[in-house]
N, C-alpha and C positions, 0 to 999 in steps of 0.2 A: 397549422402554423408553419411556417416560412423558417427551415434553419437559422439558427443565429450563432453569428461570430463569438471568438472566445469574450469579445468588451463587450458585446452586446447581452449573453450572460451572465456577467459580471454586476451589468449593471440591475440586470432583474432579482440576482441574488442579493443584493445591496438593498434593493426597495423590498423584497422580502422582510428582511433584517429589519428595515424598519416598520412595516407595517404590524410586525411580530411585535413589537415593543410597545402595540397600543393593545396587545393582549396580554395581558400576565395574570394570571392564573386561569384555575378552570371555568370559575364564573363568567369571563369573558372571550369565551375562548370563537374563535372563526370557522366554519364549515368551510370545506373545501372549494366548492363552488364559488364562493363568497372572493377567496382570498385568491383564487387564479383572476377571478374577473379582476381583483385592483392590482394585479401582478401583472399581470399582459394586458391589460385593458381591453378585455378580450373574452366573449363566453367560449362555451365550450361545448361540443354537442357529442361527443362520449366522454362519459363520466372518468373510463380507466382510460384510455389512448391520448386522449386530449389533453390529461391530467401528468401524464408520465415525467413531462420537465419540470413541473413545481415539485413532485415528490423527491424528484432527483435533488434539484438546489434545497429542501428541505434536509437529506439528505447529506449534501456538503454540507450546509450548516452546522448541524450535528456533530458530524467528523469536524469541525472546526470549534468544537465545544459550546456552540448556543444550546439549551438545554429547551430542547422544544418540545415540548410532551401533544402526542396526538391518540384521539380515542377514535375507535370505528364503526361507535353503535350507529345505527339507524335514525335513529331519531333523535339524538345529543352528541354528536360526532361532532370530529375538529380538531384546532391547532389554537395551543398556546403555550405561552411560556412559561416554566412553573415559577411560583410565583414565592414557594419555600424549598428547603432541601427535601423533606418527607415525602413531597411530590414527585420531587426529579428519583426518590430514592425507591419509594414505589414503582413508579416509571422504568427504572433500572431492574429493578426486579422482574417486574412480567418479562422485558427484554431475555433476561438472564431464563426465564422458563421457557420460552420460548424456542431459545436456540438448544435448551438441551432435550428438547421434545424434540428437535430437527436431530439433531447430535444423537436421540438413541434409534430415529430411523433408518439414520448412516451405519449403525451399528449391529442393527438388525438385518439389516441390506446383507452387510460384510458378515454377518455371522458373527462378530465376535460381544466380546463384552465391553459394555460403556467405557467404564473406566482402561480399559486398554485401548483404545478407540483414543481418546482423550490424551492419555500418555504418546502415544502414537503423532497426532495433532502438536503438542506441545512442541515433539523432538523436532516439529516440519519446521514448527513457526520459529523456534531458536536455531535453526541453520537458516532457514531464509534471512534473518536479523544479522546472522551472522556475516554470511554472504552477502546481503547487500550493504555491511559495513567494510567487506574486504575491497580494499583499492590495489592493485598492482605497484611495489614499489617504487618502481624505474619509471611506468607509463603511465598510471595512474587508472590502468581499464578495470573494469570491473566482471571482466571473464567466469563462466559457469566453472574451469575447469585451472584448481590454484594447484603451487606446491611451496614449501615453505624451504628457505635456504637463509642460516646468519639471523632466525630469526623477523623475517621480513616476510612476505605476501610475493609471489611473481604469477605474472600469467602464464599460459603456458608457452604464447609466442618468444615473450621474455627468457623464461624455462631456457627453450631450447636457442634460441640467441645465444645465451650465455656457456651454454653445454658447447654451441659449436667452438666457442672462444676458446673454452678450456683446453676443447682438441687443438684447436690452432698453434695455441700458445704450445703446449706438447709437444707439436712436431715441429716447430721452432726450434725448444727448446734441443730436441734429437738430432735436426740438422744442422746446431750448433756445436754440438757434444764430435757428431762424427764428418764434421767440417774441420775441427781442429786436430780428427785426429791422423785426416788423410792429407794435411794441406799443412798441419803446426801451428793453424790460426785459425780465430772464430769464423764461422761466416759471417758476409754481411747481413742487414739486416732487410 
């Protein structure tokens, strides 16, 4: 398949959406195969390769809160929508084992113990949050590297912008002081 523009995934995501909506629950749910062909109108002739852009926009979906529950047996595999919360809450749960089976082979990687692993993770994702909520407050950038002055967020270019002024204003302020003391009068400005 042929790249597609960002509208032209938009709109496959969109007919997804809707073809997902004549599945709800498990009893009705869509094989894979099934639902690329009325998605691209279009077979497919590797199962994983061919398949990788439905998984993705199945994927946004998700992230965009459609609660799309998919099984991967062999022989009763598929996508649908659940159709109660016990589903999605099930659903949510394998998810939830899942990644902490991933989570304790990060941990056995690094050698250390789950739970510090975990703390570890927490502290990344509450500065990342943090950071990507910090705006600059003169510029408005969103710079890796802050410092905090009066209260407010600066970047560093801002930072030092303002550090040079300070000196500025300083030796201003100096060649006013010993302008008026060798002349009797301010300097100009």
């Amino acid at each position: 398949m042929a790249k597609l523009t960002a509208q032209e995934l938009q709109v496959r995501k969109n007919k997804l959406l809707r073809v997902m909506t004549g599945h709800i629950g498990a009893g009705s749910k869509i094989g894979m195969g099934e639902l690329y062909e009325v998605v691209f109108n279009d077979g497919y002739q590797n199962r994983i390769n061919d398949t990788k852009l439905l998984r993705r926009l199945i994927t946004e979906l998700r992230f965009d809160g459609v609660p799309i529950i998919s099984s991967s047996a062999r022989a009763d595999g598929g996508y649908w929508l659940a159709a109660a919360g016990s589903e999605l809450e099930s659903y949510c749960e394998n998810l939830k084992k899942h990644a902490l089976k991933k989570l304790a082979q990060v941990a056995n990687l690094k050698k250390t113990a789950l739970p510090e692993l975990v703390g570890q993770i927490r502290l990344e994702l509450e500065n990342s949050i943090v950071r990507s909520e910090m705006k600059c407050f003169i510029c408005g950038s969103n710079e890796s590297q802050w410092r905090m002055t009066y209260e407010k967020h600066l970047c560093k270019e801002c930072w030092e912008t303002i550090e040079r002024l300070k000196i500025f204003r300083e030796k201003i302020s100096e060649e006013r002081k010993h302008g008026s003391k060798r002349t009797g009068r301010a300097a100009p400005l």
